[in-house]
C-alpha positions in Angstrom: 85.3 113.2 98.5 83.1 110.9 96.5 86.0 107.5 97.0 86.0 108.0 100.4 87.9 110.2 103.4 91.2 111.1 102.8 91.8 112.3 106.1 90.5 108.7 107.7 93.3 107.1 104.9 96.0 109.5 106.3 94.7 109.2 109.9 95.0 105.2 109.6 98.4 105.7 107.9 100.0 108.0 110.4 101.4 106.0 113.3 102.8 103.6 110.7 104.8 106.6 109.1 108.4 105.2 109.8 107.7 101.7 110.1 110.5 100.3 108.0 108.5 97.9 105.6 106.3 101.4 104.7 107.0 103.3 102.2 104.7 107.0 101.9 104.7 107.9 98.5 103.1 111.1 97.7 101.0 112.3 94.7 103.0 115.4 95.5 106.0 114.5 95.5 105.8 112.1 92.0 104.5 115.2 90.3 107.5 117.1 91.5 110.2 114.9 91.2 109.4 111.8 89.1 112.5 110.4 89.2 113.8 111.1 92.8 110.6 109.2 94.0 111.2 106.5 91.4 114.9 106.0 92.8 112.6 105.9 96.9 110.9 103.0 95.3 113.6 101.3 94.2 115.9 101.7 96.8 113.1 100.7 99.1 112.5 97.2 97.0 116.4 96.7 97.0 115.5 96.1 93.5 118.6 95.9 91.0 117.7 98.8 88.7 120.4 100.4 86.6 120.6 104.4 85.1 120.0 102.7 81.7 116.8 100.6 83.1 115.1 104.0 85.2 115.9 105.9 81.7 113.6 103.5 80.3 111.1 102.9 82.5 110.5 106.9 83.8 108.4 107.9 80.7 106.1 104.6 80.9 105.0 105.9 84.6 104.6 109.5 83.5 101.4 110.7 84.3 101.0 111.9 80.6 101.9 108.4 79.8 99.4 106.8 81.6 96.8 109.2 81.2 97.0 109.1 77.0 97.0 105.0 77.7 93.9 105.1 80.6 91.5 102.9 78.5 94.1 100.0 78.2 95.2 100.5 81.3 92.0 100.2 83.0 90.2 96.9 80.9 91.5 94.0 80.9 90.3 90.5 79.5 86.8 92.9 78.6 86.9 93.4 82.3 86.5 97.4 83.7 88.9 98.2 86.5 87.4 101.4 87.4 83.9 103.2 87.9 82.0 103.2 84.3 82.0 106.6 83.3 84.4 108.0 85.6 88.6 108.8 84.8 91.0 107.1 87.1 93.4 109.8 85.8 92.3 113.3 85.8 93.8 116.7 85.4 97.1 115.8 87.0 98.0 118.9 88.3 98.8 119.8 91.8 96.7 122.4 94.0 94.1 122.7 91.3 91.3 121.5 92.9 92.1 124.2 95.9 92.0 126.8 93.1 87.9 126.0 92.8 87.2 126.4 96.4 85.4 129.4 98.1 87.9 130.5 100.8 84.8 129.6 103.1 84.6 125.8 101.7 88.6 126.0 102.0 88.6 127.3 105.8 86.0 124.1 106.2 88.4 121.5 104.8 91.2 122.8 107.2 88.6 123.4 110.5 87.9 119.3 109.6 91.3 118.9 109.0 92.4 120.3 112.7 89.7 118.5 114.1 90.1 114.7 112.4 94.2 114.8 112.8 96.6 115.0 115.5 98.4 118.4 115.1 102.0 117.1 113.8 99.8 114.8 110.8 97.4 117.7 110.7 101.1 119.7 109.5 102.1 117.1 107.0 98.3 117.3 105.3 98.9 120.9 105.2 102.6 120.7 104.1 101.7 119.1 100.5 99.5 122.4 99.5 102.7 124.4 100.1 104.5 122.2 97.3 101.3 122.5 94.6 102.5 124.1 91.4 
């Protein structure tokens, strides 16, 4: 976890959950269901989208999109927005990372897990590797 804790982030996150002026987006869920989640956001901004608008916007915030356009993305004005040498935008997959570890290493993460979280966030954590494709 080389940019930090995750489960610190989701710990700080987690009393805030239904706040009204919070919005959880999850990796997740874009990968699943793009445009569903893209609907969330705008609903949630009370922005004035139309069909023809989303239609146009969906394949710019693709993660293919974004990924094939990483370099631009990231520099601007010759500046670098992001750790030299490192990608911002990796494999883009969901679950693959699990795939790599040791069920030892795995049963690690979730020991941590049930430690660090209280048991209903501790259920949401483990909740997004039951949607990974």
């Amino acid at each position: 976890m080389s940019f930090g804790y995750y489960f610190k982030v989701v710990r700080s996150f987690w009393p805030h959950r239904n706040d009204p002026l919070l919005l959880w987006l999850r990796y997740e869920d874009l990968q699943r269901e793009l445009e569903a989640q893209a609907w969330r956001l705008v609903r949630f901004l009370e922005w004035p989208l139309t069909e023809r608008e989303m239609a146009r916007v969906l394949p710019l915030v693709a993660f293919e999109h974004m990924q094939a356009r990483e370099a631009a993305n990231l520099e601007r004005d010759g500046t670098k927005h992001w750790k030299q040498g490192a990608r911002f935008f990796r494999e883009g997959g969901v679950g693959r990372n699990r795939a790599r570890l040791s069920a030892e290493q795995e049963n690690r993460i979730i020991e941590r897990l049930h430690e660090d979280l209280e048991p209903e966030c501790c259920a949401f954590v483990l909740s997004l590797s039951e949607t990974a494709t």
